[in-house]
N, C-alpha and C positions, 0 to 999 in steps of 0.2 A: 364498394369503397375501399375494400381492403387489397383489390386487386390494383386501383389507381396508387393507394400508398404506397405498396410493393415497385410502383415502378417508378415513381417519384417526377418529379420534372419533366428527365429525357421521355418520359409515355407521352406525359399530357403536350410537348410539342411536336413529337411525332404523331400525335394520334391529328392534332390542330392541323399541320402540314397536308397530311394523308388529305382530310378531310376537304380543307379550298384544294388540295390540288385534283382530286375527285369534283369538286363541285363544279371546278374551271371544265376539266374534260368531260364532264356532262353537259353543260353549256354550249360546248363547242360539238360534240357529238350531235346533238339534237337539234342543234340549228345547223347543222351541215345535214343530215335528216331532211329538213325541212327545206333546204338548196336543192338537194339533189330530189326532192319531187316535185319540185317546179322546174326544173330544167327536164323532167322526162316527160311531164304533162304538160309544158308549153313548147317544146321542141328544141331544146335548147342539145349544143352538143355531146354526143354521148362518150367521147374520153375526158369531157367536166366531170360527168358526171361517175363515169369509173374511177377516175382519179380521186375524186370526193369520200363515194364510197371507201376505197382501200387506204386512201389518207385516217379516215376518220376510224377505220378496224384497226389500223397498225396503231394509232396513239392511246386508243383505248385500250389494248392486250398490252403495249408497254406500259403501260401506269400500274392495270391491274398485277403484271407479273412482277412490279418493280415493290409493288407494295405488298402480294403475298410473300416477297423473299425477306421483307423486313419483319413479318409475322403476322399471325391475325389480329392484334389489333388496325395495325397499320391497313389492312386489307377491310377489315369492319370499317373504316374512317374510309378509305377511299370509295367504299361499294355506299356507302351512307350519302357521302360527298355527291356521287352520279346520281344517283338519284334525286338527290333534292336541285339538280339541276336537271334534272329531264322533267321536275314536277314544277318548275320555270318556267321552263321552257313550252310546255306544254298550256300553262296557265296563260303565256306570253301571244300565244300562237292561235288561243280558241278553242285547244283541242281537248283540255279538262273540266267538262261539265256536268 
């Protein structure tokens, strides 16, 4: 608590920010995941599915390095964010049982 005081408003909205914008790119990571293995296990084409793959590495490593440069908070709120979207998405999907 005394670390949240310390940093006053500008934390708790950047940390808020961090957080959906983490939660969005885990969403979108993990149902691009879940495209790209039905396009290889129903035969769909494979520059989709490359493109999907390297779309979905590039938007992930940018968020990530855009929110370790803001600090660890910001980086705890966005690694927090991915997660409770791949634990979504995964719920969504059938795959957390």
């Amino acid at each position: 608590f005394k670390l949240l005081f310390l940093y006053g408003a500008a934390f708790s909205k950047k940390f808020i920010l961090f957080l959906a914008l983490g939660f969005a790119v885990g969403l979108a990571n993990f149902a691009a995941i879940a495209r790209e293995a039905d396009l290889v296990t129903h035969g769909g084409p494979a520059s989709r599915a490359i493109l999907l793959r390297l779309g979905r590495l590039a938007v992930t490593i940018l968020v990530l390095v855009i929110a370790s440069r803001q600090g660890w908070p910001a980086l705890l709120a966005a690694t927090t964010g991915f997660m409770g979207g791949r634990q979504i998405m995964l719920h969504r999907l059938g795959g957390a049982r």
